[in-house]
C-alpha positions in Angstrom: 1.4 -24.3 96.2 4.4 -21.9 97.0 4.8 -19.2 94.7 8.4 -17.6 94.3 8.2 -14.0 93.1 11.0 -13.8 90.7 12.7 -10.5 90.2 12.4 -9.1 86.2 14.2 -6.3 85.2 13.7 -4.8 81.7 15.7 -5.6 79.2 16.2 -2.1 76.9 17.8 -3.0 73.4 18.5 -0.3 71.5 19.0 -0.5 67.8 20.7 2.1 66.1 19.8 2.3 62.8 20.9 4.9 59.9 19.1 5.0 56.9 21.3 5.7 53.8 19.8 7.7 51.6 23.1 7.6 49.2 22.3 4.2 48.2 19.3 4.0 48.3 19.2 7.3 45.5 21.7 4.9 43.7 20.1 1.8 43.6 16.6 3.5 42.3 18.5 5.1 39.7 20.8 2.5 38.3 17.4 0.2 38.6 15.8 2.7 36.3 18.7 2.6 33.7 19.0 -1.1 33.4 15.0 -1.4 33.1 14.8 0.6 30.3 18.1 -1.5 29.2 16.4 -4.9 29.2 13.3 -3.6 28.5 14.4 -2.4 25.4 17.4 -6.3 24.9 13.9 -7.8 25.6 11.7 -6.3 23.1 14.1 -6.6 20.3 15.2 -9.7 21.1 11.1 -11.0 20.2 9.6 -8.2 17.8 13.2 -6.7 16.3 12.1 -3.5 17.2 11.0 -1.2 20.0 7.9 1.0 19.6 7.6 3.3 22.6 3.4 4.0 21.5 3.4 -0.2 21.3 4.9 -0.2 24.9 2.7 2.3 26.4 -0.4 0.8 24.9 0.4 -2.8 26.3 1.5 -1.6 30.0 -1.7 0.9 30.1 -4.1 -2.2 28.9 -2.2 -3.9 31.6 -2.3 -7.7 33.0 -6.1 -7.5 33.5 -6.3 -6.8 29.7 -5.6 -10.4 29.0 -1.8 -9.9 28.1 0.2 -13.1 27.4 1.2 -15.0 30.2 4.2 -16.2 28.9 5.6 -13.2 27.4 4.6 -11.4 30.8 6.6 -14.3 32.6 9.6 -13.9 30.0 9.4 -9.6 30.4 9.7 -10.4 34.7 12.0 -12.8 34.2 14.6 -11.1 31.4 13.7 -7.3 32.2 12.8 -6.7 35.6 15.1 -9.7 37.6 17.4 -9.0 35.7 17.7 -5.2 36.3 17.3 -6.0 40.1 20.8 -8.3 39.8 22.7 -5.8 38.0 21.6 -3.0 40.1 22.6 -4.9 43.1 25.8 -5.4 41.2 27.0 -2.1 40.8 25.0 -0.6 44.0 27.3 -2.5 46.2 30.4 -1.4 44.4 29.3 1.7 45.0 28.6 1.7 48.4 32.3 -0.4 49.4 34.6 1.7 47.0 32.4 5.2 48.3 34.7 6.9 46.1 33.6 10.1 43.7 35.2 8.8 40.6 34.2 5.4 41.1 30.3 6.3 41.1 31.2 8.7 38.1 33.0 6.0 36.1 29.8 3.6 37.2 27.4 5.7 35.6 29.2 6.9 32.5 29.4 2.4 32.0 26.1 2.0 32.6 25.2 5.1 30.6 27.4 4.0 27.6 25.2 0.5 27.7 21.6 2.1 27.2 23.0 4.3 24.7 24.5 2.0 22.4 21.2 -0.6 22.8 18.9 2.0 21.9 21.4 2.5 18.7 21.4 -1.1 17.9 17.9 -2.1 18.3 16.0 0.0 15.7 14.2 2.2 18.4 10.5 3.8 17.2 9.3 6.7 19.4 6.5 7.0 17.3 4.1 9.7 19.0 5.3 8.7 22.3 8.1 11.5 22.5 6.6 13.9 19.5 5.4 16.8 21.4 5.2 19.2 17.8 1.7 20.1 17.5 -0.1 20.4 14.1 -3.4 20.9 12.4 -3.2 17.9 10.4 -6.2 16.2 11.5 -8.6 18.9 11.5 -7.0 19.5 7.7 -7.4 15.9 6.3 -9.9 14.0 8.8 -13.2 13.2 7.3 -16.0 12.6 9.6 -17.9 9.4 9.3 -20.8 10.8 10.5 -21.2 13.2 9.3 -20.4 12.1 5.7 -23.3 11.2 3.2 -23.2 7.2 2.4 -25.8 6.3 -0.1 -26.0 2.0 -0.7 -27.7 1.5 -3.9 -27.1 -2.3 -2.6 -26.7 -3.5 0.0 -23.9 -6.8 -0.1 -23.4 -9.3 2.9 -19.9 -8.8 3.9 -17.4 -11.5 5.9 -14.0 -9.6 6.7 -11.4 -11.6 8.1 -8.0 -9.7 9.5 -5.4 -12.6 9.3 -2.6 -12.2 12.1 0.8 -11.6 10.4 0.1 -13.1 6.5 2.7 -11.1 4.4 2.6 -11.4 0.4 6.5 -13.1 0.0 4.9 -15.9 1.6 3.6 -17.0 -1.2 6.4 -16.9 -3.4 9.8 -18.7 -3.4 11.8 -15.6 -2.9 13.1 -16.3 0.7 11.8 -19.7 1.4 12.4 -23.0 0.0 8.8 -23.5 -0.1 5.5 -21.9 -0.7 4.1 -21.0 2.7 0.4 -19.7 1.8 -0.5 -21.5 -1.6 -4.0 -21.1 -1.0 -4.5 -17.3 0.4 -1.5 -16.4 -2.4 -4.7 -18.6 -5.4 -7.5 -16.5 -3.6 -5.3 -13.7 -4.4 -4.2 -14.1 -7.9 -8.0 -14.9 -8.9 -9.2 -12.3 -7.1 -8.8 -8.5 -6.1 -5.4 -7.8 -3.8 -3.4 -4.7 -4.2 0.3 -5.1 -4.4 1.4 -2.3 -2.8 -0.3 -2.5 0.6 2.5 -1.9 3.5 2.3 -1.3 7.1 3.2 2.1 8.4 3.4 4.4 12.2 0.5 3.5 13.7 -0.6 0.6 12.6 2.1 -1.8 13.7 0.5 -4.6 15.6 -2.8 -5.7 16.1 -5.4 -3.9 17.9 -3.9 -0.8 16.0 -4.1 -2.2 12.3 -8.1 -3.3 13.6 -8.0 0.5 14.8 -7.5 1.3 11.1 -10.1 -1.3 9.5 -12.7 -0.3 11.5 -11.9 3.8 12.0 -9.9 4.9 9.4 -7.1 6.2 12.4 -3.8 4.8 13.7 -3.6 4.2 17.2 -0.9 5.8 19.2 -0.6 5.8 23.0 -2.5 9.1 24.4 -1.8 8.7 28.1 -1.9 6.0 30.9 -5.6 7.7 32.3 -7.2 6.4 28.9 -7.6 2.6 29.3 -10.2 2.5 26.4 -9.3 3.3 22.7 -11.2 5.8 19.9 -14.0 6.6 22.5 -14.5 9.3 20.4 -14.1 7.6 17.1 -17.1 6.9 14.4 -16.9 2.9 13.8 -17.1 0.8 10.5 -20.2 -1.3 12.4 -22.5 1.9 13.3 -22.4 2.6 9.4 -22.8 -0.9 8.7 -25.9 -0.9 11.8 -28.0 2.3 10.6 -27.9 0.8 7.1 -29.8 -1.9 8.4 -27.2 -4.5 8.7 -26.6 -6.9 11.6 -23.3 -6.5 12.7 -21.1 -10.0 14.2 -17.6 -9.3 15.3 -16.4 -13.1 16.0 -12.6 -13.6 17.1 -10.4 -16.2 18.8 -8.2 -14.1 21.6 -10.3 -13.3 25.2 -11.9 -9.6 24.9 -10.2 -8.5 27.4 -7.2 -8.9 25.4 -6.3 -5.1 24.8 -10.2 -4.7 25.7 -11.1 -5.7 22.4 -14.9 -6.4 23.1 -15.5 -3.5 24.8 -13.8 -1.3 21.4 -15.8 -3.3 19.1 -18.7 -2.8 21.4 -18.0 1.0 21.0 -17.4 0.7 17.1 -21.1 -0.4 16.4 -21.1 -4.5 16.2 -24.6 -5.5 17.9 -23.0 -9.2 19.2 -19.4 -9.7 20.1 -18.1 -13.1 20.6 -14.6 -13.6 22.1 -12.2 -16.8 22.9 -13.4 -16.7 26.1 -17.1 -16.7 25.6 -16.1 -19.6 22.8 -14.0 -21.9 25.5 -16.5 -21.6 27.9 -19.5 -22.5 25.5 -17.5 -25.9 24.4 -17.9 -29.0 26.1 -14.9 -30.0 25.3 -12.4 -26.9 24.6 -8.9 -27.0 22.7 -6.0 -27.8 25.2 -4.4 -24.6 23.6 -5.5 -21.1 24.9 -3.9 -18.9 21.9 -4.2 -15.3 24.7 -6.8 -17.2 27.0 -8.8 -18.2 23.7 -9.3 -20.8 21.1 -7.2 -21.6 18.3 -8.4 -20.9 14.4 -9.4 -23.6 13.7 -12.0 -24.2 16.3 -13.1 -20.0 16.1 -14.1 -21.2 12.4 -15.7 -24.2 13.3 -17.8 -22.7 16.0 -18.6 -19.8 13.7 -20.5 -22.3 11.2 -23.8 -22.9 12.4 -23.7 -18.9 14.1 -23.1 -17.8 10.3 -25.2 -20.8 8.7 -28.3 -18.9 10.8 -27.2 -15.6 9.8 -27.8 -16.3 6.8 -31.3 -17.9 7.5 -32.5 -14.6 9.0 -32.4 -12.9 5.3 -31.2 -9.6 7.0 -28.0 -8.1 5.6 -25.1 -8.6 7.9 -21.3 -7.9 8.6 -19.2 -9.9 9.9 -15.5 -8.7 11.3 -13.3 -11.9 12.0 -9.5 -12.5 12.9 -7.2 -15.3 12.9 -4.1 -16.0 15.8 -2.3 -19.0 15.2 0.7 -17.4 13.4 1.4 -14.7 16.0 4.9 -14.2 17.1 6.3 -17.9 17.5 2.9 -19.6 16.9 0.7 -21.8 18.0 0.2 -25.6 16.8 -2.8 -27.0 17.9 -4.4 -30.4 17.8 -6.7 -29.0 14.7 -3.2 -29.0 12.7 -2.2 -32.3 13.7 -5.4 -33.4 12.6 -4.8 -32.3 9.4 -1.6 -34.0 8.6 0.7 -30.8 10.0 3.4 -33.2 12.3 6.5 -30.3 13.0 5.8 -27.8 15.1 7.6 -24.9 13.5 6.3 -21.7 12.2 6.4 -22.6 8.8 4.1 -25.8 9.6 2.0 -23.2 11.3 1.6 -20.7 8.6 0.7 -23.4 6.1 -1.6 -25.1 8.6 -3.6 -21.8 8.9 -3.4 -20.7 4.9 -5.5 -24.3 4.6 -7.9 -23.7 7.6 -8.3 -19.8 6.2 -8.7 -21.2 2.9 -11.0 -23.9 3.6 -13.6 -21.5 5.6 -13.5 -18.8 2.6 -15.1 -22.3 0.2 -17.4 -22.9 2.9 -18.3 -19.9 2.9 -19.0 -19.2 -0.6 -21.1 -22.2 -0.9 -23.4 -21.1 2.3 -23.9 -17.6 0.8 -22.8 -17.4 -3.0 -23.6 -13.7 -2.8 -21.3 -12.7 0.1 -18.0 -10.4 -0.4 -15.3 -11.9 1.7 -12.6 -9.4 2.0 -9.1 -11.2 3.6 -6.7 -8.6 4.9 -3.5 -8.7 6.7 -2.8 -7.1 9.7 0.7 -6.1 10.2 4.3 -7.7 9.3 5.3 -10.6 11.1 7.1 -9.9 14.7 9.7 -12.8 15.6 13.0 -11.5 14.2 14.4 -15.3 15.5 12.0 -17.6 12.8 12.2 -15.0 10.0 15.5 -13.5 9.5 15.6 -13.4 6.1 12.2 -10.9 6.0 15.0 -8.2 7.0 16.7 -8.2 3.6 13.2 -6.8 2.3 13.8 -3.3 1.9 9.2 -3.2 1.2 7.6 -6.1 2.7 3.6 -5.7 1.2 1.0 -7.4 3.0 -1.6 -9.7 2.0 -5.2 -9.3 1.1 -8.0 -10.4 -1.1 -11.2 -9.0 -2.0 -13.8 -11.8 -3.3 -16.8 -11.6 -5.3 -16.9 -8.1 -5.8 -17.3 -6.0 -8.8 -16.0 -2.9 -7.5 -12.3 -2.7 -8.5 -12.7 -3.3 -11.9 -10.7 -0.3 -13.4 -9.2 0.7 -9.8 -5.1 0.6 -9.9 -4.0 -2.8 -8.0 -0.4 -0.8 -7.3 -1.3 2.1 -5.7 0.2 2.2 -2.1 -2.0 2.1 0.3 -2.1 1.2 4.8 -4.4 -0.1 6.8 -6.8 2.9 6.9 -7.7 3.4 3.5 -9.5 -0.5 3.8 -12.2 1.2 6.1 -13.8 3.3 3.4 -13.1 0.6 0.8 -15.1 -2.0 2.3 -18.3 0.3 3.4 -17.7 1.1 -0.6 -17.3 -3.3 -1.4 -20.3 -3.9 0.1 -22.6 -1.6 -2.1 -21.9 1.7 -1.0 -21.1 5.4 -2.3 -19.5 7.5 0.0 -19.4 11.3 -0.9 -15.8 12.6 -1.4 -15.1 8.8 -1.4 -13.2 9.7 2.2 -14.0 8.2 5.4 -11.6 8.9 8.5 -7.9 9.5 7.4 -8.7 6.5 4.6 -9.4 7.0 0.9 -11.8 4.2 -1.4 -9.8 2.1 -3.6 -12.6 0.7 -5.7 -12.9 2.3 -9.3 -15.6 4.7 -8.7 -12.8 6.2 -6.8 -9.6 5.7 -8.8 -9.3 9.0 -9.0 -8.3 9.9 -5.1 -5.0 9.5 -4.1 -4.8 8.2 -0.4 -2.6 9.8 2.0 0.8 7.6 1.4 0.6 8.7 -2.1 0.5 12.0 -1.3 2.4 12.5 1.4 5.1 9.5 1.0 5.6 7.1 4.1 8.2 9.4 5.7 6.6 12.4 5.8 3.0 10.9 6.6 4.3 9.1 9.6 5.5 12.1 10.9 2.3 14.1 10.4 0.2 11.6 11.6 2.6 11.3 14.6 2.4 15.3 15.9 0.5 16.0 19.2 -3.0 16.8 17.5 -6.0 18.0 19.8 -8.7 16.2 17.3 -7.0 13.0 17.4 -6.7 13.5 21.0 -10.3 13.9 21.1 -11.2 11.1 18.5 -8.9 8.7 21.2 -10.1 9.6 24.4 -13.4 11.5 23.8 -12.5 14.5 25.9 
């Protein structure tokens, strides 16, 4: 074998790269204006308004919180790809025409875009950007525990939050039909107060449940404190250390805004999510309403749970929701089942006003005795379906109380939020609450006519900015430090 030495010489390349720091501090920046631009398009475009406390609660629950997969897929798509293209856009115009007045006339353009979207889409900045401290809390918060709670009875309770039920459903007003004829019967033969409205703070879901179960709105504190009302009293510790069992039963997954773990933390002994439900089926729903079940099946696997509630002879609370008629909807196989062929949000809204309505008759005839208490949660989101709600100028929200005695001589009109139902149902189900005040919320059953709750004192307006104001108890109450 001859081996021939072959001669190498190194081969030095030298690359001579500059790192521009100009575009790169333009880039960043423009990318940063047109993010909060179509963040903003985006989330008027599906709710019709932009809530800067709603926002800060969704991003710190995060992905891992069981946030929709399709609206996060729509928000990369629409809000962040799109900001990356525009940015790119005007970057490079930038950078070839690396003039003075063509970077000022950029940014006054891209300037002039933000501001007039944040003037045209109905911008709420909520607590987010109220930094007024005030004493309004430590002046008007009652603490539950603290309070004295007698129950000369004790009643079984069922409390369902439905998702999105507004009262003009059930009239002809804006609709060429009746959309809840059965919720808009329990109503009319039953308890519901008229003038029930959503206000600051309690504008979508985990928030409104924030009021049921705490008598508080819930506005974003900080992107350190993932859980909410650590330091809050909850409705199921009264309900627990009067000897109650306490069920909270709903359809989204827990980790959905970490829902298990806050109802964990607001006294309810078992918590059953979507989840737990899809995984316990043999055969679960194609549909995964926020990695869960639909209504319809959270109902029918609640029957036999309940049915041996019941059997035990212990008292017992149950806190339920419904999620077939959030934002566009979901139609499931359990409506087409039922005779419900389109798949529009009206077909929705009906199909669940029968399902709801078909569970509260079951329900009376396992347990005659039980107060079933029906209560929306906030107004409806998607702008696109329901265009018509904005000629509303008050847009009340639905609820029932059932089989209860308790609001006999109480005034049906007086306006009220989703706080003052915390104290009313502890009150519902058999109690007397001293001062008839629990949280921020007032009792509306007769015993308690008398107290005016906080929108009648205060008015909307000014109560939304009071309960907005940096606050170092409600600070405390949130995060429990």
């Amino acid at each position: 074998m001859i081996i021939i030495p072959i001669e190498s010489k190194e081969l030095c390349m030298k690359i001579n790269f500059k790192f521009d720091k100009r575009f790169l501090f333009i880039f960043l920046s423009l990318f940063v204006i047109f993010f909060l631009m179509n963040s903003i398009r985006w989330t008027y475009h599906i709710f019709h308004r932009v809530n800067f406390d709603e926002i800060g609660i969704v991003l710190n629950s995060g992905v891992g919180a069981g946030a929709d997969n399709e609206l996060l897929w729509s928000f990369f798509k629409k809000a962040f790809l799109r900001s990356i293209f525009h940015t790119l856009i005007f970057a490079t115009i930038c950078q070839i025409f690396r003039k003075k007045f063509v970077l000022v006339i950029t940014y006054i353009i891209v300037f002039a875009l933000l501001v007039q979207k944040l003037i045209i889409s109905n911008v709420q900045f909520g607590s987010f950007f109220n930094f007024k401290k005030s004493n309004f809390y430590e002046t008007e918060f009652v603490d539950p525990e603290k309070t004295n709670i007698s129950w000369p009875q004790k009643r079984n309770v069922v409390f369902i939050a439905l998702e999105s039920f507004e009262k003009v459903y059930g009239t002809t007003e804006l609709y060429n039909q009746v959309l809840t004829p059965n919720v808009t019967r329990l109503e009319k033969q039953n308890v519901s107060f008229e003038n029930y409205n959503q206000i600051s703070g309690f504008t979508h879901t985990i928030a409104a449940i924030t009021g049921f179960t705490t008598g508080l709105p819930l506005f974003f504190t900080g992107y350190k404190n993932f859980d909410k009302m650590v330091g809050a009293y909850g409705i199921g510790k009264i309900f627990k250390n009067a000897g109650y069992q306490t069920w909270s039963i709903f359809p989204a997954t827990g980790r959905f805004s970490k829902k298990a773990s806050f109802m964990q933390r607001m006294g309810f002994d078992t918590v059953i999510d979507g989840d737990y439900i899809r995984q316990d089926l043999a055969n679960p729903p194609a549909e995964k309403p926020f990695d869960g079940v639909d209504d319809g099946t959270l109902f029918e696997y609640s029957k036999p749970i309940i049915k041996n509630i019941i059997k035990s002879k212990q008292p017992y609370f149950i806190f339920m929701e419904t999620i077939n008629t959030h934002i566009d909807g979901y139609f499931t196989e359990y409506c087409k089942k039922m005779g419900f062929k389109q798949e529009t949000i009206y077909d929705i809204i009906q199909c669940d006003d029968k399902i709801i309505y078909d569970f509260v008759r079951w329900m009376q005839k396992q347990d005659p005795s039980a107060v079933i208490i029906l209560v929306d949660d906030h107004e409806y989101m998607a702008r696109h379906f329901f265009k018509q709600l904005e000629q509303k100028e008050s847009r009340p929200l639905s609820n029932v109380f059932i089989n209860t005695n308790a609001f006999n001589k109480t005034d049906k009109n007086k306006p009220i939020s989703s706080m003052d139902f915390f104290p009313t149902v502890i009150e519902a189900a058999g109690a007397k609450i001293e001062g008839c005040k629990l949280g921020l919320g007032t009792s509306l059953t007769s015993r308690c006519r008398n107290e005016k709750t906080m929108r009648e004192r205060f008015g909307d307006k000014k109560l939304e900015k009071k309960l907005e104001q940096k606050n170092d108890l409600y600070y405390k109450l949130s995060t429990g430090n």
